[in-house]
C-alpha positions as CSV (number, residue, x, y, z in Angstrom):
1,X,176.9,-143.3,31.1
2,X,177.1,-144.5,27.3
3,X,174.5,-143.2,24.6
4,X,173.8,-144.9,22.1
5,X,171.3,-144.4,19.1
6,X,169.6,-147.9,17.7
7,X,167.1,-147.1,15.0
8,X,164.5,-149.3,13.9
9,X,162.9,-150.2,10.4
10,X,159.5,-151.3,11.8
11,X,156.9,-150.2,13.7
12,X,158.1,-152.2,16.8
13,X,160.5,-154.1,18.1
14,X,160.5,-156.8,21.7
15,X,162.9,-155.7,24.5
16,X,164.8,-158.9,24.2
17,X,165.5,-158.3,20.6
18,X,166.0,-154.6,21.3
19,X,169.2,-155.8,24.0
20,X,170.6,-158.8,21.2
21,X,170.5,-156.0,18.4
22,X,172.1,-153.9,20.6
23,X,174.9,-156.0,21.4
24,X,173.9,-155.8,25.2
25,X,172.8,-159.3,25.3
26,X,174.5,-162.0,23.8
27,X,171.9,-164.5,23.3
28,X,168.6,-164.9,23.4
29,X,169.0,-166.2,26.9
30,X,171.1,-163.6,28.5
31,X,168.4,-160.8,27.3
32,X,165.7,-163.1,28.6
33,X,167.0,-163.3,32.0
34,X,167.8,-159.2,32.0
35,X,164.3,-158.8,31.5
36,X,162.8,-160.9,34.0
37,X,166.0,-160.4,37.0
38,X,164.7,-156.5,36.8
39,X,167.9,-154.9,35.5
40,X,166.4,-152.9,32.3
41,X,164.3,-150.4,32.7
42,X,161.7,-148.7,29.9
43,X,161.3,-144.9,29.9
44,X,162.7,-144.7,33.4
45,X,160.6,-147.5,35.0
46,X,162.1,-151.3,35.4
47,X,160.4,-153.4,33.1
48,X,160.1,-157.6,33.6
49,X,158.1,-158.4,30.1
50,X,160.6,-159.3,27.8
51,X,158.4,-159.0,25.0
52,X,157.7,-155.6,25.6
53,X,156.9,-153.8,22.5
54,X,159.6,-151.2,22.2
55,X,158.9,-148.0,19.9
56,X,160.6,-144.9,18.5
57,X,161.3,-142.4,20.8
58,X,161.5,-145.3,24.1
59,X,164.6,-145.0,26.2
60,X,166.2,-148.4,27.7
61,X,168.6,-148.5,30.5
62,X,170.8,-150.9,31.9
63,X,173.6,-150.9,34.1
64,X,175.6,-147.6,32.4
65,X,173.8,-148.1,28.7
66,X,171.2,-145.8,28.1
67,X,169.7,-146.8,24.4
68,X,167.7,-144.2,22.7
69,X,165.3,-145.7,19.9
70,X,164.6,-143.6,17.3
C-alpha cells in the first residue's frame, strides 16, 4: 500500500478536492464519480458524499492509496 502525507492550509477541505490535490483524480469528474461509485473510503468506512468535509488527522483510501491529512 502507498502512504502519502497531504497537508492542508485550512480548516477543511471536500473529498473531491482532497483526491484532485492529490493527484488521484484527474478532474473534477473522475473524483466525482469515485465518490459516488463507492470506491474511497473515510476513516475506514466507504464514503458516497463527495463534498465531505475532510480534516486533519482523516485517513482516505482508495484502491492501494492510503492518504493521511495532517
Amino acid at each position: 500500500m502507498n502512504k502519502e502525507i497531504i497537508e492542508i492550509r485550512d480548516e477543511f477541505i471536500t473529498l473531491d478536492n482532497l483526491l484532485k490535490f492529490s493527484g488521484i483524480a484527474e478532474t473534477g469528474g473522475e473524483a466525482k464519480l469515485m465518490v459516488i461509485e463507492g470506491y474511497v473510503s473515510l476513516n475506514g468506512e466507504i464514503c458516497t458524499q463527495r463534498k465531505k468535509k475532510i480534516y486533519k488527522g482523516d485517513k482516505i483510501q482508495i484502491d492501494d492509496v492510503e492518504i493521511q491529512v495532517k
